[in-house]
N, C-alpha and C positions, 0 to 999 in steps of 0.2 A: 183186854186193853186196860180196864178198870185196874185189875189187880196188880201188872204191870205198874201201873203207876203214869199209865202214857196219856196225857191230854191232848186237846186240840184238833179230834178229830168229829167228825159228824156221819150220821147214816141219813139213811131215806134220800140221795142225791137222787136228781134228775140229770147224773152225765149218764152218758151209752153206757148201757151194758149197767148200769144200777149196781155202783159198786158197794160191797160191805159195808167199808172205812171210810172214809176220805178227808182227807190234809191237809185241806185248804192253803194254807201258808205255804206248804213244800210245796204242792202240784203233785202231792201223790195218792195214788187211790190202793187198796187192796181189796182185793175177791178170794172169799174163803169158797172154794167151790168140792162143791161134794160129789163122792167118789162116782158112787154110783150115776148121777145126772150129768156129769161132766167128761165120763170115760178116763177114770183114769186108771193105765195102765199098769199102775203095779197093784193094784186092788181086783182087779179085771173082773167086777161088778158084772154078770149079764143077767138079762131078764130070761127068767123060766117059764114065763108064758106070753103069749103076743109077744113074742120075736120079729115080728115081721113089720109092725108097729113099732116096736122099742129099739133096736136098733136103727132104723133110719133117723129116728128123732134125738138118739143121744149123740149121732154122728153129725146130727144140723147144731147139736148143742155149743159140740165140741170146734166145729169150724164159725158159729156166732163169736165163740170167745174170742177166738184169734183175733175176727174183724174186728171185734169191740177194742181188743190190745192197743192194736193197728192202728186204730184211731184216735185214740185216749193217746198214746206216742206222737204222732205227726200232730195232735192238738197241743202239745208239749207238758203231758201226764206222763210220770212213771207210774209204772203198773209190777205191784206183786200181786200172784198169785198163789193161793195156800192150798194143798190139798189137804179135805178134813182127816185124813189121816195121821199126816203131820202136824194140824192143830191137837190133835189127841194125844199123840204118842212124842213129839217132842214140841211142846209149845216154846222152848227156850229156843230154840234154833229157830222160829220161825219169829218171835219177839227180836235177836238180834240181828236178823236178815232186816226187818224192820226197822231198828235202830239204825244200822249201818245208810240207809237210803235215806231217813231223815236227814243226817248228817249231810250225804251227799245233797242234799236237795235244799239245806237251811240257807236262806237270801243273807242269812246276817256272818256266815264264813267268807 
């Protein structure tokens, strides 16, 4: 966000789900959520040991997020979602997904 050049925003919230980012001004939060603890499917991260442990608990991971979405929306939060993959392999596209929702979201348009 730094090197972007993006201010305005804050970490360490106490909303649900203890997002990344958050944007005070717009009402919007972002979760950089990573591959492996969040299940995500094009990475398709499994554990090779305690399988039987680690899949049930990436699958409570993966259904907390939703609710957290869910609620952070009907609380009137927009919510992006990053997979660390995407922040690694294209940060610009996720900087202008970013951009695009500020916009959307700025009280002064």
């Amino acid at each position: 966000m730094r090197r972007a050049g993006r201010v305005g925003w804050r970490r360490k919230s106490k909303l649900v789900g203890k997002p990344d980012f958050v944007f005070t001004r717009f009402r919007l939060v972002v979760f950089v959520d990573g591959c492996y603890w969040h299940g995500c499917g094009k990475c398709s991260l499994k554990s090779k040991s305690n399988t039987a442990y680690w899949g049930p608990k990436i699958a409570g991971n993966m259904m907390r997020d939703r609710r957290n979405t869910r609620q952070l929306r009907a609380e009137g939060w927009s919510v992006i979602r990053i997979w660390e993959h995407d922040l690694k392999t294209k940060p610009m596209r996720w900087l202008s997904r970013l951009l695009v929702a500020i916009r959307r979201s700025d009280p002064s348009h």
